[in-house]
C-alpha positions in Angstrom: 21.1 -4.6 -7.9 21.1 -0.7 -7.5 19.9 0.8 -4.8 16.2 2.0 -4.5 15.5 5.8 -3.6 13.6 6.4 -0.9 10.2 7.1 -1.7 7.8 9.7 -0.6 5.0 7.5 -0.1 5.2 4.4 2.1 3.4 1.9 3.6 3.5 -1.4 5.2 1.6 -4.2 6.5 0.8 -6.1 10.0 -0.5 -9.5 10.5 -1.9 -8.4 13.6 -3.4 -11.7 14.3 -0.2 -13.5 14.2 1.9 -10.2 15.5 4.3 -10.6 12.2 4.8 -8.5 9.0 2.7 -9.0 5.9 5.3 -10.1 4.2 4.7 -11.3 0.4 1.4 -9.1 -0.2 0.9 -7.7 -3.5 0.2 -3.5 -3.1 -1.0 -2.0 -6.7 -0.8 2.6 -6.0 -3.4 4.1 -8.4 -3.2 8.3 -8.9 -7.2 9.4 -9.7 -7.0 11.5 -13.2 -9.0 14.3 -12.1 -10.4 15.0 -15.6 -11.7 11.7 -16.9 -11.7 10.3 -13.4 -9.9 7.2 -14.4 -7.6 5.8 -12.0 -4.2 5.1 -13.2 -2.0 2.2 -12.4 1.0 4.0 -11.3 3.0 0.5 -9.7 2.9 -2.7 -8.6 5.6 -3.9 -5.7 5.3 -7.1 -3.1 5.8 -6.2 1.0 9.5 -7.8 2.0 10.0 -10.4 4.9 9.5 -6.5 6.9 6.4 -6.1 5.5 7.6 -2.8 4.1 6.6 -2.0 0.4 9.9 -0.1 -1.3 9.8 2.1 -4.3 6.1 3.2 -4.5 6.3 6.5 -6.4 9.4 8.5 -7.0 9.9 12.1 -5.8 9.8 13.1 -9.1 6.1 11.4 -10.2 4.8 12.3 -6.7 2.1 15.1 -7.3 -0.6 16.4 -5.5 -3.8 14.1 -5.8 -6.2 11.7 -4.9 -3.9 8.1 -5.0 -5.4 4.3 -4.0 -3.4 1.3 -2.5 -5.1 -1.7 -3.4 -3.9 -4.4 -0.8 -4.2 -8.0 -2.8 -5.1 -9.9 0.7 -6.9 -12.3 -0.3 -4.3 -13.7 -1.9 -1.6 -13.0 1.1 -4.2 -15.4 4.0 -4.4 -17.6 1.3 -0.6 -18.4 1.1 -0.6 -18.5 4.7 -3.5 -21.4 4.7 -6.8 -19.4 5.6 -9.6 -17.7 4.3 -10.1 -13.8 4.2 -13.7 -12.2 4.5 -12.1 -9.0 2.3 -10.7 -10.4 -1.6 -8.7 -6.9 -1.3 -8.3 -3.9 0.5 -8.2 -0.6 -0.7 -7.3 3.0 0.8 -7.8 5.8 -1.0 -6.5 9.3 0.0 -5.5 12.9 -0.9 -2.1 14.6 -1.0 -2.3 17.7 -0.5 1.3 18.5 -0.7 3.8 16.6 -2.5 7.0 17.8 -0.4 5.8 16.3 3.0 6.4 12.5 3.5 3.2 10.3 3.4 3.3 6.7 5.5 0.1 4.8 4.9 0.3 1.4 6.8 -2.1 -1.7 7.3 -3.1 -3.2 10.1 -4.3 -6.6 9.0 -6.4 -9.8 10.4 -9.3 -12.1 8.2 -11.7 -10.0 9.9 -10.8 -6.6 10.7 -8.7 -3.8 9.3 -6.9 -0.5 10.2 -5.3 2.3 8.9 -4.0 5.5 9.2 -1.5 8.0 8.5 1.8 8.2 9.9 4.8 9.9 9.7 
């Protein structure tokens, strides 16, 4: 398997009710069209056993824009036995410059969530 470039937009996820990685989770990443206002479906990845989502966006397709992650997590307590009160999670932001690195992780429990950006 080749190896994946490192992308310019990252994230990943924390179980912080169990104090382990989301490991497993399915993240969609969405780019807002600014003229029709459609959002586009840019990729679909699963977090690794880190929790860490590789490959988002290339450096290449990575534009300034409004962009959504759409956290399935639902589905991830589920798979680990338990109920969620959110079906999904999803955090949208803007990019204001496409040469800076952007690190958007989650901090997860059935109740609660948490975000922000790092570096």
């Amino acid at each position: 398997m080749p190896a994946m470039l490192p992308s310019p937009l990252t994230t990943h996820v924390l179980n912080i009710a169990k104090g382990v990685p989301g490991a497993n989770m399915t993240i969609s990443l969405y780019r807002l069209d600014p003229v029709s206002s459609v959002w586009n479906e840019l990729t679909t990845r699963l977090t690794n056993e880190d929790g860490r989502c590789l490959g988002l966006i290339t450096k290449e397709t990575f534009i300034a824009g409004v962009y959504k992650m759409h956290f399935e997590t639902e589905k991830y307590w589920n798979s680990l036995g338990e109920i969620s009160f959110y079906p999904f999670v999803e955090v949208v932001f803007t990019v204001t410059d496409a040469s800076q690195k952007y690190h958007v992780p989650l901090l997860l429990s059935r109740f609660s969530y948490s975000t922000y950006r790092g570096s």
